[in-house]
One Martini backbone bead per residue (centre of mass of N, CA, C, O) as a GRO file, in nm:
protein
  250
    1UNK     BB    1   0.097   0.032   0.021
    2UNK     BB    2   0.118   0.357   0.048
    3UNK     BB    3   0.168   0.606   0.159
    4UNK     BB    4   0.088   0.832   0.409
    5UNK     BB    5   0.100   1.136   0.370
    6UNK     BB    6   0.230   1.217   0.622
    7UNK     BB    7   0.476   1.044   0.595
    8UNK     BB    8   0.557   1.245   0.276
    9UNK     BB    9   0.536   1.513   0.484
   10UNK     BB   10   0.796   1.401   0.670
   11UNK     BB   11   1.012   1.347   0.444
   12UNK     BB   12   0.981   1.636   0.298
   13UNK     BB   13   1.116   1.737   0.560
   14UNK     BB   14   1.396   1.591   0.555
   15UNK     BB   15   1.486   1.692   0.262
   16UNK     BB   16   1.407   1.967   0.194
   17UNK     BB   17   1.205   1.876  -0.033
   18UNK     BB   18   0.901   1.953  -0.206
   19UNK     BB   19   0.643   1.831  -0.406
   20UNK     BB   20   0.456   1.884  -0.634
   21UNK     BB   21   0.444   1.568  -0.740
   22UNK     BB   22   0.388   1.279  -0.536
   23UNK     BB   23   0.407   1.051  -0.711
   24UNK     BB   24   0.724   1.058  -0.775
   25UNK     BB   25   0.774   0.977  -0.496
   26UNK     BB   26   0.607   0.719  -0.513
   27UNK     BB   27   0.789   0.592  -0.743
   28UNK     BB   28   1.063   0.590  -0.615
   29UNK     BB   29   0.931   0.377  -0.345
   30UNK     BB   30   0.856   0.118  -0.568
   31UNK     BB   31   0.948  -0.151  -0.596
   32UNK     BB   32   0.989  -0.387  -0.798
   33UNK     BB   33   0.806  -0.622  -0.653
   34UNK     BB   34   0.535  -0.535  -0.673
   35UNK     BB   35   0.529  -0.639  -0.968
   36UNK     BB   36   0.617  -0.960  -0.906
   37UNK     BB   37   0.323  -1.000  -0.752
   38UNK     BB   38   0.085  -0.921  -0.950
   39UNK     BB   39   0.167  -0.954  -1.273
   40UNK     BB   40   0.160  -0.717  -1.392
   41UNK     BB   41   0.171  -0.397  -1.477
   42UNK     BB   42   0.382  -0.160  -1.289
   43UNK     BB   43   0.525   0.094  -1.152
   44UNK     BB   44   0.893   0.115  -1.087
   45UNK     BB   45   1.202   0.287  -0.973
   46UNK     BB   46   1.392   0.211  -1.213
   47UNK     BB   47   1.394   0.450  -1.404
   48UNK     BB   48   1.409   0.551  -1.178
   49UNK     BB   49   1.752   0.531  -1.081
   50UNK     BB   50   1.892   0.590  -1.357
   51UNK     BB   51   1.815   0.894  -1.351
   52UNK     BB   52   1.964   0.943  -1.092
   53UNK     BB   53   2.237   0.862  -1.125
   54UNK     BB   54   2.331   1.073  -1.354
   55UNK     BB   55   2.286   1.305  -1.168
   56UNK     BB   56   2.441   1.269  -0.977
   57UNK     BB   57   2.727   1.228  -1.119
   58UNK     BB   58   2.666   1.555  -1.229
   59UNK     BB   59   2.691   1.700  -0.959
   60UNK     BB   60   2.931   1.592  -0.848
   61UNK     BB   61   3.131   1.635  -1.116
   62UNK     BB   62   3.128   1.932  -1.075
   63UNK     BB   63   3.199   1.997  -0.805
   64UNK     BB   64   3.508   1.895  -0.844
   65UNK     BB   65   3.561   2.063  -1.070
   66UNK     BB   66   3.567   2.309  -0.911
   67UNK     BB   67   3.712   2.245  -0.680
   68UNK     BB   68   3.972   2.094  -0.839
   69UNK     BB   69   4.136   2.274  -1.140
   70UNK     BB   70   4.436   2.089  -1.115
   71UNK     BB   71   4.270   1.838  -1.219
   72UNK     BB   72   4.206   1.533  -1.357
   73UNK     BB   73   4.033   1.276  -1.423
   74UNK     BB   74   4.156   1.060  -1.250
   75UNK     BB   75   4.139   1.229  -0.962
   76UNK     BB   76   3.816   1.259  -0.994
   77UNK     BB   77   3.714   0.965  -1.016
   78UNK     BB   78   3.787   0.893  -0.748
   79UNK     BB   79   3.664   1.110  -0.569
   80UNK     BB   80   3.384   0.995  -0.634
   81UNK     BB   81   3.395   0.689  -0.596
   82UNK     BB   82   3.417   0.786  -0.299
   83UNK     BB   83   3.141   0.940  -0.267
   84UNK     BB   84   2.943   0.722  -0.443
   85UNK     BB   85   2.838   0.457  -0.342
   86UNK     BB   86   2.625   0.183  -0.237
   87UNK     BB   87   2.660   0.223   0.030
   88UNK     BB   88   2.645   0.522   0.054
   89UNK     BB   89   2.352   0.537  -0.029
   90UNK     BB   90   2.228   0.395   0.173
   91UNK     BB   91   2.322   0.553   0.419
   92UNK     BB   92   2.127   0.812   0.311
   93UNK     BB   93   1.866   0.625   0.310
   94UNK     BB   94   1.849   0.565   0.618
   95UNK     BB   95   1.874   0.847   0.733
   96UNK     BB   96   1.579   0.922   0.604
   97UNK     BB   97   1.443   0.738   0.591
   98UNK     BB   98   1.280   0.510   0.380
   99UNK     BB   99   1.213   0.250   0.419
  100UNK     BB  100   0.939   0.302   0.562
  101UNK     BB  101   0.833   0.420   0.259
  102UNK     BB  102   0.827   0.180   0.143
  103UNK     BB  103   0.660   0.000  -0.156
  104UNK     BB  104   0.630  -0.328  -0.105
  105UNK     BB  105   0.592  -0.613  -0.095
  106UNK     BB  106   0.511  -0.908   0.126
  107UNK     BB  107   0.812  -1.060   0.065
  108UNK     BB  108   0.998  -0.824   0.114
  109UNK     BB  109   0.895  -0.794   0.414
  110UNK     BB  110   0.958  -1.025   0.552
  111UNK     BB  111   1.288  -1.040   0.399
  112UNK     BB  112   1.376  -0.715   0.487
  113UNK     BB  113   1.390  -0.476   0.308
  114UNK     BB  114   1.371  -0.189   0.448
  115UNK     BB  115   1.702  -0.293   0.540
  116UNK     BB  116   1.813  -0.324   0.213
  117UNK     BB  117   2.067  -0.177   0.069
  118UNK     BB  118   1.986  -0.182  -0.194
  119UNK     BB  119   1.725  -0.060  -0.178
  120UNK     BB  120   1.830   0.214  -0.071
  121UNK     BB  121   1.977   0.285  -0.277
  122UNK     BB  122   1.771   0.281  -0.529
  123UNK     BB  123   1.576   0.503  -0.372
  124UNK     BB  124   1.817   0.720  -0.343
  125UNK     BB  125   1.820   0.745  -0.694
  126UNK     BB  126   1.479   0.756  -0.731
  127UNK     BB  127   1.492   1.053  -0.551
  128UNK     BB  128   1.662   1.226  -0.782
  129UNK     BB  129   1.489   1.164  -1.016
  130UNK     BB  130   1.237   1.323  -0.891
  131UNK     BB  131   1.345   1.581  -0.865
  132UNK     BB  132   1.425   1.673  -1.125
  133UNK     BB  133   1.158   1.625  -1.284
  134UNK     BB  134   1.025   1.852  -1.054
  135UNK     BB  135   1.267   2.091  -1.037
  136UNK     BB  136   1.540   2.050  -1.154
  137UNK     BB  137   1.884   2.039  -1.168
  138UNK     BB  138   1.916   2.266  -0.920
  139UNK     BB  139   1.722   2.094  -0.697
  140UNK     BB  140   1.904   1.830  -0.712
  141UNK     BB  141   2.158   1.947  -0.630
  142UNK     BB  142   2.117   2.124  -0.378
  143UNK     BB  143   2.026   1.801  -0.211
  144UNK     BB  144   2.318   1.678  -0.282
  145UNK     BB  145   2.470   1.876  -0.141
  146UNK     BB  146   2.382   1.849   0.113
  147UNK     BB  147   2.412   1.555   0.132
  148UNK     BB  148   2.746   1.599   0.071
  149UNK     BB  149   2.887   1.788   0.259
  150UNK     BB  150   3.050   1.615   0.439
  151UNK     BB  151   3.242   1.469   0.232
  152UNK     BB  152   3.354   1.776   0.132
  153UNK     BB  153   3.483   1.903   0.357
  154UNK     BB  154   3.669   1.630   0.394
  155UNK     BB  155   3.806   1.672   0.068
  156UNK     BB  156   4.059   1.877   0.065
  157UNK     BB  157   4.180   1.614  -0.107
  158UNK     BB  158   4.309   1.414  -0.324
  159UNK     BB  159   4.274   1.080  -0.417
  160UNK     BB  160   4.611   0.939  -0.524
  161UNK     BB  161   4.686   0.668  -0.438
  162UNK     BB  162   4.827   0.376  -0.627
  163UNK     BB  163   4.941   0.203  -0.343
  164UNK     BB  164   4.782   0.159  -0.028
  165UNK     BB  165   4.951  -0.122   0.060
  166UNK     BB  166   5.253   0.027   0.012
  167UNK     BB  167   5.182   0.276   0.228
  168UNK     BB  168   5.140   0.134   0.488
  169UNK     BB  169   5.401  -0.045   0.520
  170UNK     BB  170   5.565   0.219   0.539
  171UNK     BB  171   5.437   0.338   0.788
  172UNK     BB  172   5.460   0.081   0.957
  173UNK     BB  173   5.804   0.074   0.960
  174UNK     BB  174   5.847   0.279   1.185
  175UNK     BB  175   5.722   0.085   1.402
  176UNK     BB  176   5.749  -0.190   1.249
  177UNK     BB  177   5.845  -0.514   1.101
  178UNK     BB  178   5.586  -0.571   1.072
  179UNK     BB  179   5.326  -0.694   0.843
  180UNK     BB  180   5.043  -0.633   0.716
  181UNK     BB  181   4.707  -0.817   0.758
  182UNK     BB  182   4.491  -0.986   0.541
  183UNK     BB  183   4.100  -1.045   0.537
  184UNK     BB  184   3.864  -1.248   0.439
  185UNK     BB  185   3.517  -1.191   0.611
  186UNK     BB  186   3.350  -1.169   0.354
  187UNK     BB  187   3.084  -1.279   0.057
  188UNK     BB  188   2.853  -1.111  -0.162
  189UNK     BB  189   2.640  -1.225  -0.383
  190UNK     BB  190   2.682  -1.281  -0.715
  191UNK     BB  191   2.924  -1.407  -0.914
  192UNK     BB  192   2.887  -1.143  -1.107
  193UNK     BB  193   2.875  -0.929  -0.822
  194UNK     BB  194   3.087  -0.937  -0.585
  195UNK     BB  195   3.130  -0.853  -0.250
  196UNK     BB  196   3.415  -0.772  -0.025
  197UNK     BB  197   3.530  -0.819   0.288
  198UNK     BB  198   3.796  -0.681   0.492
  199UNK     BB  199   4.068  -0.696   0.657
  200UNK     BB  200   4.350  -0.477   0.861
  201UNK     BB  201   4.671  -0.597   1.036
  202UNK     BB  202   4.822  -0.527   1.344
  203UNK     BB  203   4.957  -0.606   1.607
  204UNK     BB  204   4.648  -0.765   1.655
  205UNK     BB  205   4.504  -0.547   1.513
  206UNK     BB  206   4.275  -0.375   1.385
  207UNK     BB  207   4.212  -0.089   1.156
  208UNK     BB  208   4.033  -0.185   0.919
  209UNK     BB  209   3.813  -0.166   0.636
  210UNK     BB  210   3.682  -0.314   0.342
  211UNK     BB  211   3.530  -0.288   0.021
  212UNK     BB  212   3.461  -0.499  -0.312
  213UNK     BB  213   3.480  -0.676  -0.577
  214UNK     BB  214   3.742  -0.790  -0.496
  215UNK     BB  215   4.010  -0.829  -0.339
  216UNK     BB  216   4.217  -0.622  -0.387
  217UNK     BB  217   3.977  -0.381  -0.319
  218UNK     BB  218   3.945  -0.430  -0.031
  219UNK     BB  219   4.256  -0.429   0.052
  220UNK     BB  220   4.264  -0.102  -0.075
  221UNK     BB  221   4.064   0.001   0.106
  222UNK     BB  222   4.162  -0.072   0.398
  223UNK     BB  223   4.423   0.089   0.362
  224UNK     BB  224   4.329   0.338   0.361
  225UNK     BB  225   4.158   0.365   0.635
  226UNK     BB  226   4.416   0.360   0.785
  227UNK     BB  227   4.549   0.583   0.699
  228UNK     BB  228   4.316   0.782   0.801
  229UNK     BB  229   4.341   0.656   1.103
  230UNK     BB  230   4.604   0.705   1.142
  231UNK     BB  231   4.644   1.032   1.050
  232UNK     BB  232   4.425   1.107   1.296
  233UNK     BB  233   4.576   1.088   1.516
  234UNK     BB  234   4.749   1.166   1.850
  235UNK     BB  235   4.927   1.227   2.012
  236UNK     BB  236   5.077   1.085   2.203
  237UNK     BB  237   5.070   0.973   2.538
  238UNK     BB  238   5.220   0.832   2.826
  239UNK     BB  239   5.018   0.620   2.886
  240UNK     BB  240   5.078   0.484   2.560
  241UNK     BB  241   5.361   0.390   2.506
  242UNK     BB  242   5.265   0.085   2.462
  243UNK     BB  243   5.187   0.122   2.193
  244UNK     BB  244   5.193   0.191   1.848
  245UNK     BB  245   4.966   0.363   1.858
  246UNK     BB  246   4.798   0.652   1.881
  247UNK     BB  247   4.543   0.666   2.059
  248UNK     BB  248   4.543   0.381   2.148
  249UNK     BB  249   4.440   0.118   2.281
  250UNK     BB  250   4.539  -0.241   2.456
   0.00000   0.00000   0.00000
């Protein structure tokens, strides 16, 4: 069943922006489940999936464009890659609560879809589509930046690393002879399309966690993460000196 008019009202004040049109809202929220359980044809929001793809990395490929006028494609494309991806697109969707107001069949509800990453993931796209629509490419922008203000906040350079599981082992060579550790600790998904999450030890410590199409992905993911949170710590404390990390307790 649609969602009840009130709490359309109440995510279109979550996003920041209503809509002319409330039912393209109603189809961005549609799973395509609902089509494969009536058997009919039903509108549901792969089409606008699809166009909101699209402006979202034209939205975000502008921004880093103005952003960083001294740099090229290959390092503009890796910084959109780490800024939008399917984790990242569920994580937005969920911050919004989209779940609750998905449109799902009743098997794909039984089966958890409400809060199944790719379905959120899809609907935060198909939500950036509706918007586009609705309101044309500005309104969908200014949408974009809100919603991605703090991932360029923090953005102040360019991600150019090349070998990031040889930068960090150059890093941690300062502290230890010991070399870091990876891990494949799950992998999801179809053959065709699997998704790998890593783990990246050091001296018995995990650092950090990274997630790929391939082993080789995850693991250079991994790397940056603990790059990032290894060069984020503060200075070591007294009480710390027998640590490895500053900043970290053993």
């Amino acid at each position: 069943m649609p969602s009840p008019v009130s709490d359309l009202a109440a995510l279109q004040t979550r996003l920041g922006y209503t809509f002319r049109d409330e039912n393209l809202l109603r189809l961005a929220l549609t799973h395509p489940s609902v089509a494969h359980e009536q058997g009919v044809p039903v509108e549901q929001n792969q089409r606008l999936e699809f166009l909101g793809d699209a402006v979202l990395q034209l939205g975000l490929t502008r921004e880093l464009y103005e952003k960083f006028p001294a740099f090229n494609e290959g390092p503009l494309t890796k910084a959109r890659a780490k800024l939008v991806n399917r984790r990242t697109l569920a994580v937005h969707g969920r911050a919004l609560g989209l779940g609750a107001n998905l449109i799902l069949s009743r098997g794909e509800e039984l089966h958890g879809g409400r809060e199944r990453p790719s379905a959120l993931a899809d609907a935060y796209e198909a939500l950036v589509g509706a918007i586009f629509l609705d309101g044309g490419f500005d309104a969908a922008r200014e949408f974009i930046l809100r919603e991605f203000a703090a991932a360029f906040g923090g953005l102040s350079v360019i991600p150019i690393l090349e070998n990031p599981k040889g930068e960090l082992q150059e890093f941690l060579q300062a502290r230890s002879t010991e070399a870091p550790q990876y891990h494949v600790v799950s992998s999801s998904g179809p053959d065709h399309d699997r998704i790998f999450e890593c783990t990246v030890h050091h001296a018995d410590m995990e650092l950090a966690r990274g997630s790929g199409k391939s082993k080789k992905a995850a693991e250079s993911e991994a790397a940056l993460a603990a790059l990032k949170k290894l060069r984020e710590q503060p200075v070591v404390q007294a009480t710390e000196l027998s640590s490895p990390y500053p900043g970290t307790a053993r």
